[in-house]
ZAMARGU-4260 file (C-alpha; in steps of 0.2 Angstrom, whole numbers, plus 5000, padded with zeros to 4 digits):
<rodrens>
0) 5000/5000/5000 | 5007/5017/4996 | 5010/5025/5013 | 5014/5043/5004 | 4997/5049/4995
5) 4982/5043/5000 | 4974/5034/4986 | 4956/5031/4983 | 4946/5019/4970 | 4928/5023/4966
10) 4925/5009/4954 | 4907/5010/4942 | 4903/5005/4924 | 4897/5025/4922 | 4889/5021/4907
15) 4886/5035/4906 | 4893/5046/4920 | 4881/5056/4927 | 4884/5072/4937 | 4881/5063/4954
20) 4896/5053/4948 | 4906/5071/4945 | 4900/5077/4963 | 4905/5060/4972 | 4922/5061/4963
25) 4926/5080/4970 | 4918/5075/4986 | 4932/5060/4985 | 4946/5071/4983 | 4943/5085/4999
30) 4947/5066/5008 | 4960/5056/4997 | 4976/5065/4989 | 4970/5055/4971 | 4953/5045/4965
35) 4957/5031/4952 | 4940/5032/4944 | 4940/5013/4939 | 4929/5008/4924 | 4922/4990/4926
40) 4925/4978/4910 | 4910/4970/4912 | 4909/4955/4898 | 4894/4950/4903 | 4885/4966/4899
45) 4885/4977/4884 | 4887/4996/4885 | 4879/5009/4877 | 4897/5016/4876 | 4913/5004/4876
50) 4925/5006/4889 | 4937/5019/4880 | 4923/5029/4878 | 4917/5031/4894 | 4935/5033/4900
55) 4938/5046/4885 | 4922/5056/4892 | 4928/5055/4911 | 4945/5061/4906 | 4937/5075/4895
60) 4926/5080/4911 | 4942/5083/4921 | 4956/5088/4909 | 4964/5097/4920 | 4964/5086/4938
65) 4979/5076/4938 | 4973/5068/4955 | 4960/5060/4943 | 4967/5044/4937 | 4955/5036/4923
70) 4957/5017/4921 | 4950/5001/4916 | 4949/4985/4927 | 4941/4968/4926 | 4942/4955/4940
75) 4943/4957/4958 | 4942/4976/4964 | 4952/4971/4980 | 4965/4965/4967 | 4966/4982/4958
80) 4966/4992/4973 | 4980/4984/4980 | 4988/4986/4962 | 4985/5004/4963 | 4990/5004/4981
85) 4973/5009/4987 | 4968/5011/5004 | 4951/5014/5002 | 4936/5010/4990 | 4921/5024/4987
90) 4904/5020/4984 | 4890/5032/4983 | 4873/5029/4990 | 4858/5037/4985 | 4846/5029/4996
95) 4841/5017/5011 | 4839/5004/4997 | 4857/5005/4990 | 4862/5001/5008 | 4862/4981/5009
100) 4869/4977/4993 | 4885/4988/4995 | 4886/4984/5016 | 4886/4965/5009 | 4899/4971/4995
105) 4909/4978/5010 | 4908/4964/5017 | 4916/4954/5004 | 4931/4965/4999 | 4935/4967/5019
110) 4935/4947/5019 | 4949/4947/5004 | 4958/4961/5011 | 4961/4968/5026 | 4971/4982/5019
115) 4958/4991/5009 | 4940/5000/5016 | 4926/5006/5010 | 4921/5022/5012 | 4900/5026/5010
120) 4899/5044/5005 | 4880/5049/5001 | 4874/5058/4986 | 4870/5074/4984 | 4853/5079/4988
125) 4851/5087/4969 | 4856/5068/4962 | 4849/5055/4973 | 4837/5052/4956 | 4849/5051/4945
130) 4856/5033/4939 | 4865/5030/4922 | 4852/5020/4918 | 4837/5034/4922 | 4848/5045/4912
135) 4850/5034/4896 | 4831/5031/4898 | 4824/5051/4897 | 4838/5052/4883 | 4831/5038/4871
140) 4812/5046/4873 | 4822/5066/4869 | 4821/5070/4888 | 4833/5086/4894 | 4845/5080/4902
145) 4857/5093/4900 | 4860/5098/4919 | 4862/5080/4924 | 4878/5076/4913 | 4894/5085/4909
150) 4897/5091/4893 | 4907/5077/4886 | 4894/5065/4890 | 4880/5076/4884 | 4888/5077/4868
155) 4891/5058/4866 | 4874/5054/4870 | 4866/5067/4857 | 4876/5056/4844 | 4868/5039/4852
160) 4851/5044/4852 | 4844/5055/4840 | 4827/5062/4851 | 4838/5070/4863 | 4849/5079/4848
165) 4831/5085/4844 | 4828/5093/4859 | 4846/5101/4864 | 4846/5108/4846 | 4826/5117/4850
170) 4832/5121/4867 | 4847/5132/4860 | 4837/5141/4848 | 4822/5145/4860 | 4836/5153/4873
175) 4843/5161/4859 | 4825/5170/4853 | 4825/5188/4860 | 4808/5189/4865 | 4799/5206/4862
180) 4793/5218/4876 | 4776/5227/4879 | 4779/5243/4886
</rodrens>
């Protein structure tokens, strides 16, 4: 374990990463010197995004946060923690009901080592709805979900589904209209 910087992992498939995500990662860094943001190769699902992808988008998020590290795992995530000389794994929680599957996943990576902890922190009030999946949802139907993403992200999904291209594109021009005044 690296005993000089205090290393985090906060592992997820953030497929795509939402704005809760980005709040959970700054909130990560006021408690460890660096977050490895750990993007789960997960075979037995498919993505809407591939792994480089959503790693490119991450990084694009926070180009200028070298305490950000942006990588892919598969396998144990006790295994790559130790790798990265972890001492702790992040796992955000957005209500009562997340609680028993990550105490039980606590549970587990305690059991296979000692050496690494998990750390609860809980979402913030403004994204305790949002979920990748509630956000890939409202964009395949056109929904706004432009405060709910960064940038990046909201770009790459305006390319996957063509609804929500639709309605960024008529938000921008009904901002842009200069509305007339009765005096």
């Amino acid at each position: 374990m690296n005993h000089d910087k205090r290393i985090a992992i906060y592992p997820g498939s953030f497929d795509p990463l939402t704005n809760g995500h980005v709040d959970l990662i700054e909130r990560s860094l006021k408690l460890f010197d660096e977050v490895v943001v750990a993007v789960l190769h997960n075979y037995k699902k498919e993505g809407v995004f591939t792994v480089e992808e959503r790693i490119s988008m991450i990084r694009e998020t926070f180009p200028d946060t070298p305490q950000i590290q942006v990588e892919s795992f598969d396998g144990l995530l006790v295994d790559f923690a130790r790798i990265k000389g972890a001492a702790a794994i992040i796992r955000g929680m957005r209500a009562a009901s997340d609680f028993e599957n990550e105490f039980q996943m606590a549970l587990l990576n305690r059991k296979l080592s000692k050496e690494v902890q998990s750390v609860f922190l809980i979402t913030g009030q403004r994204w305790i709805f949002t979920s990748s999946s509630s956000i890939k949802e409202a964009a395949l139907f056109g929904g706004d979900i432009s405060d709910m993403v960064p940038i990046p992200v909201l770009k790459k999904l305006m390319g996957q589904y063509p609804k929500l291209h639709k309605t960024i594109e008529a938000k921008k021009i009904n901002s842009s209209k200069i509305c007339p005044v009765d005096l």
